[in-house]
N, C-alpha and C positions, 0 to 999 in steps of 0.2 A: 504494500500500500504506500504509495509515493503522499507524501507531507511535506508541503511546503511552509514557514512559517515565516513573518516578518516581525521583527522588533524595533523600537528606537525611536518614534513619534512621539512629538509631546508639542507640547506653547514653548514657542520661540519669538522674541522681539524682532521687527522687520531690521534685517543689515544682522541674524545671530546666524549660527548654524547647527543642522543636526547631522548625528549619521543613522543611517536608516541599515539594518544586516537583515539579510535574511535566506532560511537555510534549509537543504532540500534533503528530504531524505530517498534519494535514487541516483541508483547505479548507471543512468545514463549523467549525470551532472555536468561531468568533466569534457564531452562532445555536443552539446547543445548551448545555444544562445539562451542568455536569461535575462533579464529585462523588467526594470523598473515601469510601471506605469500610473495612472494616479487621474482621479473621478472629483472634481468636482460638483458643489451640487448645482445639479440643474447643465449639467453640462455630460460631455462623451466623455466617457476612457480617452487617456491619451497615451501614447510610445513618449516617457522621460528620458529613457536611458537603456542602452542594450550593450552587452559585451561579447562576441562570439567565442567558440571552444579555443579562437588562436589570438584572445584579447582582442581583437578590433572590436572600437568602440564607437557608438553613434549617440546621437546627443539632439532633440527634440533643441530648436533654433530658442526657442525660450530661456533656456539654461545653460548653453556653450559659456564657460568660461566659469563656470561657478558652483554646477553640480560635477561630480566626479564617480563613475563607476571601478569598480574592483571585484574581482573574483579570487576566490581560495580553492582550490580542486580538490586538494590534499583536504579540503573542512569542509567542503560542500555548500558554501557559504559564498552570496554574494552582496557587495554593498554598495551603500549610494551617499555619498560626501555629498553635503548639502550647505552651500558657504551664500553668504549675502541674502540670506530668505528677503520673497518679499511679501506682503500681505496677497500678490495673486499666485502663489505656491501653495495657498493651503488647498488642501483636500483628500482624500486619503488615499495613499500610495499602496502599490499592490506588488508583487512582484510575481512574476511570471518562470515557469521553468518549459524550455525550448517554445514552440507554435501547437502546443496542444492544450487543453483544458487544466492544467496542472497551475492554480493561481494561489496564491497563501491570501487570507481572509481579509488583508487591508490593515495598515494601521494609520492613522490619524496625525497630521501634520498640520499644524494652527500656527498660521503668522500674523503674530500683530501685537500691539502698544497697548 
């Protein structure tokens, strides 16, 4: 039974940052793309951040330069550095394991004063 799980959301002041980990329990981890995504309300799913099995990294035009993806093979575990929040960041971030149905449940990212 594949488990994805996310941690590390919480309230953050607009210009703080968080890190967002989140970590998969399957044995394909290490050959699949994982990928940050994130719902605000009233709004689509959006692609945040993705890393491929050979680290190539893509980065949603909104956050180039300020959010930062990372993967651990060897932990199963992927992250998202999350610097200069702004108050249109919040909403709850989800993390994805490869293009299949495999989502961890979302955790809650609040920006603001």
């Amino acid at each position: 039974q594949v488990q994805v799980v996310e941690s590390g959301g919480g309230l953050v002041q607009p210009g703080g940052s968080l890190r967002l980990s989140c970590a998969a329990s399957s044995s394909i981890f290490s050959i699949v793309t994982m990928g940050w995504y994130r719902q605000a309300p009233g709004k689509q799913r959006e692609l945040v951040a993705s890393i491929s099995s050979g680290d190539i990294t893509n980065y949603a035009d909104s956050v180039k330069g300020r959010f930062t993806i990372s993967r651990d093979n060897a932990k199963k575990t992927v992250s998202l550095q999350m610097n200069s929040l702004k108050p249109e960041d919040t909403a709850v971030y989800y993390c994805r394991l490869g293009s299949g149905a495999y989502w961890g449940q979302g955790t809650q990212v609040t920006v603001s004063s």
